[in-house]
C-alpha positions in Angstrom: 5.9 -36.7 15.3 2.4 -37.6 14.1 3.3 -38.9 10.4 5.1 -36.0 10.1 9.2 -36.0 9.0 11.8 -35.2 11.5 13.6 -32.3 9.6 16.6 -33.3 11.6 17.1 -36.5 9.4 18.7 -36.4 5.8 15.3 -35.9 3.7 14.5 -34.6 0.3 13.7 -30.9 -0.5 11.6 -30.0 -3.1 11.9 -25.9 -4.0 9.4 -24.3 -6.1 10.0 -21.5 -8.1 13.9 -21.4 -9.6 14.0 -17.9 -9.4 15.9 -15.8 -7.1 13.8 -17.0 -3.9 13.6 -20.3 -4.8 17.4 -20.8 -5.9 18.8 -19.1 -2.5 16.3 -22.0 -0.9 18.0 -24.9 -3.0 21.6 -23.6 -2.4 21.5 -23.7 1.3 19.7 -26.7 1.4 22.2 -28.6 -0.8 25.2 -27.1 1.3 23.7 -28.3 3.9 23.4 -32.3 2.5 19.9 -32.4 1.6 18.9 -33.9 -1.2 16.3 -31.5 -3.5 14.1 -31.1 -6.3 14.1 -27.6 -7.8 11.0 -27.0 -10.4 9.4 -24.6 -12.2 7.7 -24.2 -15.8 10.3 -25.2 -18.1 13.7 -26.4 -18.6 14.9 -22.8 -19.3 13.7 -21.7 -16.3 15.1 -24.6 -14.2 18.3 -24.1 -16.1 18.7 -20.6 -15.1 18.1 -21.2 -11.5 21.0 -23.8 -11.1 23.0 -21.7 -13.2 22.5 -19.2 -10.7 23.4 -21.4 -7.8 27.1 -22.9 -9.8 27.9 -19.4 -10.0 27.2 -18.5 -6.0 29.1 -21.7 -5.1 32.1 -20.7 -7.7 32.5 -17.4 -6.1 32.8 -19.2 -2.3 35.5 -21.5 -3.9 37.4 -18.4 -4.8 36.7 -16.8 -1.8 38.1 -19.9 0.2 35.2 -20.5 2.1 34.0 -23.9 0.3 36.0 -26.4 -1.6 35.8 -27.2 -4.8 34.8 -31.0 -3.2 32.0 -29.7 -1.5 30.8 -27.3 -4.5 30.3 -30.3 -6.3 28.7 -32.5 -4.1 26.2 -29.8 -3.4 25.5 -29.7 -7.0 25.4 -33.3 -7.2 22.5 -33.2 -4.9 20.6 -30.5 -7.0 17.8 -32.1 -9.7 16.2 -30.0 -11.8 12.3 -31.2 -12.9 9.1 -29.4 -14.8 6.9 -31.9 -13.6 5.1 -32.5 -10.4 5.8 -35.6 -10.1 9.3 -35.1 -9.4 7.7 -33.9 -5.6 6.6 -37.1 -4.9 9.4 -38.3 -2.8 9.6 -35.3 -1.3 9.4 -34.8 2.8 9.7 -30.9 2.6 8.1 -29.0 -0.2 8.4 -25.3 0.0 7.1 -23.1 -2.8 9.2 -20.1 -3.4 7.1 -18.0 -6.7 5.8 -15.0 -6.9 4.0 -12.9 -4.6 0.7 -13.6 -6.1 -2.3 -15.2 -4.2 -4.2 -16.8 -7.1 -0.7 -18.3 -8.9 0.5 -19.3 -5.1 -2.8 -21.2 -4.5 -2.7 -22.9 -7.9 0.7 -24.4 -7.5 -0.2 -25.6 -3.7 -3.4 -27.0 -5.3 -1.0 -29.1 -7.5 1.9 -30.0 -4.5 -0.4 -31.4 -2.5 -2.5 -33.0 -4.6 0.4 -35.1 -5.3 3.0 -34.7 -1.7 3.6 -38.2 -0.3 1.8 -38.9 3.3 3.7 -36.8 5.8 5.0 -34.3 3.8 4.9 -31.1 5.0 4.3 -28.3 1.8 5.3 -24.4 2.9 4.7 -21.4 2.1 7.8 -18.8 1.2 5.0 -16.1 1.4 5.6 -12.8 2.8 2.7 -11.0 3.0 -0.1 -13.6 2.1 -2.1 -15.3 4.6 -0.9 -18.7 5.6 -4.4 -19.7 7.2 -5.9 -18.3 3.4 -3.5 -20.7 1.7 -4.1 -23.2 3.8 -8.0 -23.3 2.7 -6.9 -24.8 -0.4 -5.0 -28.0 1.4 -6.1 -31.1 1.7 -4.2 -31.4 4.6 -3.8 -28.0 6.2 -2.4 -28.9 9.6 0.8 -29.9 7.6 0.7 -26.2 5.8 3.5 -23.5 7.4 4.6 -20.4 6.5 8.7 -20.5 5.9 9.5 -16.9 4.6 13.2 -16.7 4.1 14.7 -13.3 3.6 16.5 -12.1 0.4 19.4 -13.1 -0.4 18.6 -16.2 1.3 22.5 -17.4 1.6 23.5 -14.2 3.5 20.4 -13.7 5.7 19.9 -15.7 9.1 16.4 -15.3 10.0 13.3 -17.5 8.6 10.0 -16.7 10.1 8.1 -19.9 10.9 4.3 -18.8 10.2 1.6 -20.9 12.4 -1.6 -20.9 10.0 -4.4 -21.6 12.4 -5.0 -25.0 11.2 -1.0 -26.1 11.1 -0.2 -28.3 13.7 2.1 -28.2 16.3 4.5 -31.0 14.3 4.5 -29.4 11.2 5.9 -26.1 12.9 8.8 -28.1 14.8 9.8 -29.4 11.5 9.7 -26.0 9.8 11.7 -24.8 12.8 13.9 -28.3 12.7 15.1 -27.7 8.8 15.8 -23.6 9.3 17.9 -24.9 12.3 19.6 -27.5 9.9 20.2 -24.7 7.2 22.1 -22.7 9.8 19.0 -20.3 9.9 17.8 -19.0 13.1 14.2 -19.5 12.9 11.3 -17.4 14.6 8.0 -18.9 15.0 5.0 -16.0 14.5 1.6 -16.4 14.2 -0.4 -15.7 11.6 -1.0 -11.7 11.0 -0.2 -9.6 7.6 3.5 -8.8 7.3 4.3 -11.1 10.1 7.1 -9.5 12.3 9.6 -8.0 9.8 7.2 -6.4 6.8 5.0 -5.7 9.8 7.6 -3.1 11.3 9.9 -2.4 8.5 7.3 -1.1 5.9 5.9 1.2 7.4 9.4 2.8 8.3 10.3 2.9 4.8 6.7 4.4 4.0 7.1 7.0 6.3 10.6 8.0 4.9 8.9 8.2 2.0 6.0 10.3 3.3 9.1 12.5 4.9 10.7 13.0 1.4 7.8 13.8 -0.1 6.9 16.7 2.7 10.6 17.9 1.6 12.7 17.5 5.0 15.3 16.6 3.8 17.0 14.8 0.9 16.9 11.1 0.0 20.6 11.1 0.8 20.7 12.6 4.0 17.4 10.6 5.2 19.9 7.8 4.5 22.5 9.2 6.0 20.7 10.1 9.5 18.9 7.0 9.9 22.9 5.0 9.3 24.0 6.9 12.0 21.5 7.8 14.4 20.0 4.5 14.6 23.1 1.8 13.5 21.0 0.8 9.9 23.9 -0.6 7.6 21.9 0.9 4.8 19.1 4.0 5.1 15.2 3.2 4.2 15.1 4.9 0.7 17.9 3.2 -0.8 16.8 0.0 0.8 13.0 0.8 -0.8 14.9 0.6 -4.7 16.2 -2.3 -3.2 13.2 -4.2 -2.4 11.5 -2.9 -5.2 8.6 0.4 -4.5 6.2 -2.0 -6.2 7.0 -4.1 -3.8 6.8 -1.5 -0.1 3.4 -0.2 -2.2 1.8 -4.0 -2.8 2.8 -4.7 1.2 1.9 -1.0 2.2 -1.7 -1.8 0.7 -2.0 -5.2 1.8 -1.7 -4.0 5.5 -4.0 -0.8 4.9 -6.7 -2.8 3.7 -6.2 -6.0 5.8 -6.4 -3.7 9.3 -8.2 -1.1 8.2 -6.4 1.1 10.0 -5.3 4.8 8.1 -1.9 4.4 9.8 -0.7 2.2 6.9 -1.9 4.5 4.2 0.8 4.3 1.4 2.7 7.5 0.5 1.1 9.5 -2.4 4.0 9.8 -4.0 5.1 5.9 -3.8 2.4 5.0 -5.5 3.4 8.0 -8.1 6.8 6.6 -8.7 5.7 3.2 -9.3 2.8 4.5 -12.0 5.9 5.9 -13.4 7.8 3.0 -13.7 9.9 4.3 -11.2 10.6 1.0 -8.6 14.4 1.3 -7.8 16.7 -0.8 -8.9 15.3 -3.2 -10.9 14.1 -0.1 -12.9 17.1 1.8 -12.9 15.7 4.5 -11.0 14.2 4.7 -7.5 14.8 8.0 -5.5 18.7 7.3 -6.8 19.4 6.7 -10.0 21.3 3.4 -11.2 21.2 3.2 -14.6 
């Protein structure tokens, strides 16, 4: 596979990012009997994450669907590091931080300044532009797009990103270690949003822009797209969810990326987040959870 790892052998993962992202990553790659390296900024940090995982893993015990055996030999194969160095020996690097170009570029700069020959280094991104990122690489044709979907234990979808420099090896891998996480993997090429942000933010922006024009209440917008169209949960309450900040930063991304005034965000989305209203993280979203 042209120097490139065959994701169907046992390799080492390394995770970027401990944080919710990047600890979903390391859980299902250690379930599934890789080896990995989770890092980020400092011990705290790294604690946390695998703190986070223990506790995931504890709660499958209980539920009977892992045994305590297999809890801890996932854990066993779960380092923690702060350094960069601890990447070295890894074939699979994925950073998993937050959705911020200049942070995201920085912390590529660093992986593959110092990934072994071979290794593939992706991208968790989902609304960045893989080919942008991929400027920054030394080796760019072994630079994918792997954006899991939160939380990343429950969800079976991972969109394999083609940058327009990543070669055709690098994406059968990508799509090799989804498959080998029990993830269904769909290979898209490079646009903003990709296939899911492409078609679900704009739903949820347009729920919003109905809200706003006052047909109807949040609840029963929830309610009629649950039952007219099957959606386990409606687009408002699934907006708090994701965050507003979150549907605005995409929604803008998109307006300004095709220029077209069909992904103009909803006045009053960007009014709730200047309020400090952005759903649940906040308390308050168009529900209120505090």
């Amino acid at each position: 596979m042209d120097n490139v790892h065959d994701m169907n052998n046992a390799q080492t993962i390394g995770v970027i990012g401990a944080g919710t992202m990047g600890n979903g990553i390391a859980q299902v790659c250690a379930l599934a009997g890789l080896p990995v390296v989770m890092l980020d900024v400092d011990d705290k940090r790294v604690a946390r994450g695998r703190d986070a995982i223990a506790t995931a893993l504890e709660r499958l015990v209980k539920k009977s669907r892992l045994s305590a055996g297999e809890r801890d030999a996932a854990l066993g194969r779960l380092r923690g590091a702060t350094d960069y160095g601890a990447l070295g020996d890894c074939d699979f690097i994925v950073e998993a931080a937050t959705e911020d170009e200049p942070l995201k570029l920085g912390i590529l700069r660093q992986a593959d300044a110092l990934a072994k020959e071979g290794a593939i280094v992706a991208t968790n991104t989902s609304s960045i532009s893989i080919t942008k990122l991929a400027a920054a690489m030394r080796r760019p044709g072994q630079f994918v797009g792997l954006h899991f979907f939160n939380p990343v234990p429950l969800m079976a979808l991972v969109e394999v990103v083609r940058g327009r420099a990543t070669g055709a090896a690098s994406v059968e891998a990508a799509v090799a270690l989804a498959m080998r996480l029990g993830k269904t993997p769909v290979v898209v090429e490079d646009s903003p949003g990709f296939v899911v942000n492409r078609l679900l933010c704009p739903m949820l922006n347009e729920a919003v822009l109905a809200y706003g024009e006052g047909i109807a209440t949040a609840a029963d917008i929830d309610e009629a797209m649950k039952l007219g169209c099957n959606h386990p949960i409606g687009p408002l309450a699934l907006a708090d969810l994701i965050g507003l900040d979150v549907v605005l930063a995409v929604m803008e991304v998109f307006h300004r990326e095709f220029k077209d005034p069909k992904y103009r965000p909803a006045p009053l989305l960007g009014e709730m987040v200047a309020e400090g209203k952005l759903g649940r993280k906040s308390g308050r979203g168009f529900y209120n959870y505090s």
